[in-house]
C-alpha positions as CSV (number, residue, x, y, z in Angstrom):
1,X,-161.0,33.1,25.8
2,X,-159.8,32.4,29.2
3,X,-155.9,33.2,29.0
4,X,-156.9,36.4,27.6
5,X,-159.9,37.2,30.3
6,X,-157.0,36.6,32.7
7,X,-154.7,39.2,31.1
8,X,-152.1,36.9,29.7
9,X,-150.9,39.6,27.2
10,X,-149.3,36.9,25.2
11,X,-153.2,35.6,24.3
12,X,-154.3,39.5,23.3
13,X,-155.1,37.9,19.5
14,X,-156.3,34.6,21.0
15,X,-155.6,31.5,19.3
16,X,-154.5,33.5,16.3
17,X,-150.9,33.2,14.9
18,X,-148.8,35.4,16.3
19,X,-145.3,35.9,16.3
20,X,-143.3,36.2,19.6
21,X,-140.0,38.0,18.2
22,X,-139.1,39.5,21.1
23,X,-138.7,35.4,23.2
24,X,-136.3,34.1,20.0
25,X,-132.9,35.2,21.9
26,X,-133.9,34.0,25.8
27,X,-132.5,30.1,25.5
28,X,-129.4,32.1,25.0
29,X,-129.0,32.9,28.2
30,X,-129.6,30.2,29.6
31,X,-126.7,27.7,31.6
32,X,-128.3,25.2,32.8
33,X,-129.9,22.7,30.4
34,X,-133.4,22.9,29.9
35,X,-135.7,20.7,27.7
36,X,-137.8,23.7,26.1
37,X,-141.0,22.5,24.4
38,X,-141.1,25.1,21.4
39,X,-144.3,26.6,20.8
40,X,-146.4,24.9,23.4
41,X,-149.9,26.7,22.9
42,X,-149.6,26.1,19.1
43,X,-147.5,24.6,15.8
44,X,-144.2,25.8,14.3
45,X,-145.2,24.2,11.5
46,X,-148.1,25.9,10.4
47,X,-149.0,27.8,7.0
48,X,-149.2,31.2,8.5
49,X,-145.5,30.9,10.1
50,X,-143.1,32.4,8.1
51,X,-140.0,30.5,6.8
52,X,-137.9,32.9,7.8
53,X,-139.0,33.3,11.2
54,X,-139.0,29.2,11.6
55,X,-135.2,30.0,10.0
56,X,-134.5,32.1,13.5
57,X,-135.5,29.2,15.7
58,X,-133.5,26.4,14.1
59,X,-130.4,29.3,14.6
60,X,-131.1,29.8,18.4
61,X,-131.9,26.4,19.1
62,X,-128.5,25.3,16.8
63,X,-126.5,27.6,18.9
64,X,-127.5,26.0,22.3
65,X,-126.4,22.4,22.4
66,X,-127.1,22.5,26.4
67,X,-130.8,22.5,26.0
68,X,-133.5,19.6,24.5
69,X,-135.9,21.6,21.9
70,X,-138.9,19.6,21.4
71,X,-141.4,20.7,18.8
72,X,-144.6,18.7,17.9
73,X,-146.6,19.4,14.7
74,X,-149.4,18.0,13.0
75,X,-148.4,19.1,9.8
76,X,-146.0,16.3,8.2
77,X,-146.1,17.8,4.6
78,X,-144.8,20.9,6.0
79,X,-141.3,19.0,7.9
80,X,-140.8,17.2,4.5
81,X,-141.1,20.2,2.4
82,X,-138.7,22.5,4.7
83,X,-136.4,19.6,6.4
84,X,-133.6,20.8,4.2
85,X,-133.6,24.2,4.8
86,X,-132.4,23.8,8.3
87,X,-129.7,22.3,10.3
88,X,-130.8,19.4,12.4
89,X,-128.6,18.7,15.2
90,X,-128.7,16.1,17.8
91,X,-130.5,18.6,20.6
92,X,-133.3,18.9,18.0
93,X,-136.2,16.4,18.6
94,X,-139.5,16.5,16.1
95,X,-142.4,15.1,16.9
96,X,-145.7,14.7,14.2
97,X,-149.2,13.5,15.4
């Protein structure tokens, strides 16, 4: 894979799911608002994301009204089955294709 031939650390596993704990807090610093695509290279949404780790995003994207979070899934099922568990607010746009 090319991201990884070019030593993008990040890309070590791939296209594999792996979990980036160490980025959750960084919108938290930030001033100046920022539309963030979340999860760019992949899906929030899919199976192999834990609930609890999709839990920490909503929190850190809840607690930062400044910026835009835009998250695009293909998985439908998955927003309806979870929708609830999470706190929606207006700087929280979802996207399904």
């Amino acid at each position: 894979m090319r991201l990884r031939a070019m030593g993008a650390d990040r890309y070590a596993n791939g296209f594999e799911v792996t979990l980036q704990e160490d980025l959750l807090n960084v919108p938290l610093g930030w001033i100046k608002p920022r539309l963030v695509f979340v999860n760019s290279m992949s899906d929030l949404l899919h199976e192999s994301v834990p609930v609890e780790y999709i839990a920490q995003i909503f929190e850190v994207m809840n607690q930062c009204p400044q910026h835009t979070f835009q998250i695009l899934t293909k998985r439908s099922q998955r927003v309806m089955e979870l929708a609830d568990r999470f706190l929606w607010t207006d700087n929280i746009w979802m996207g399904v294709s």
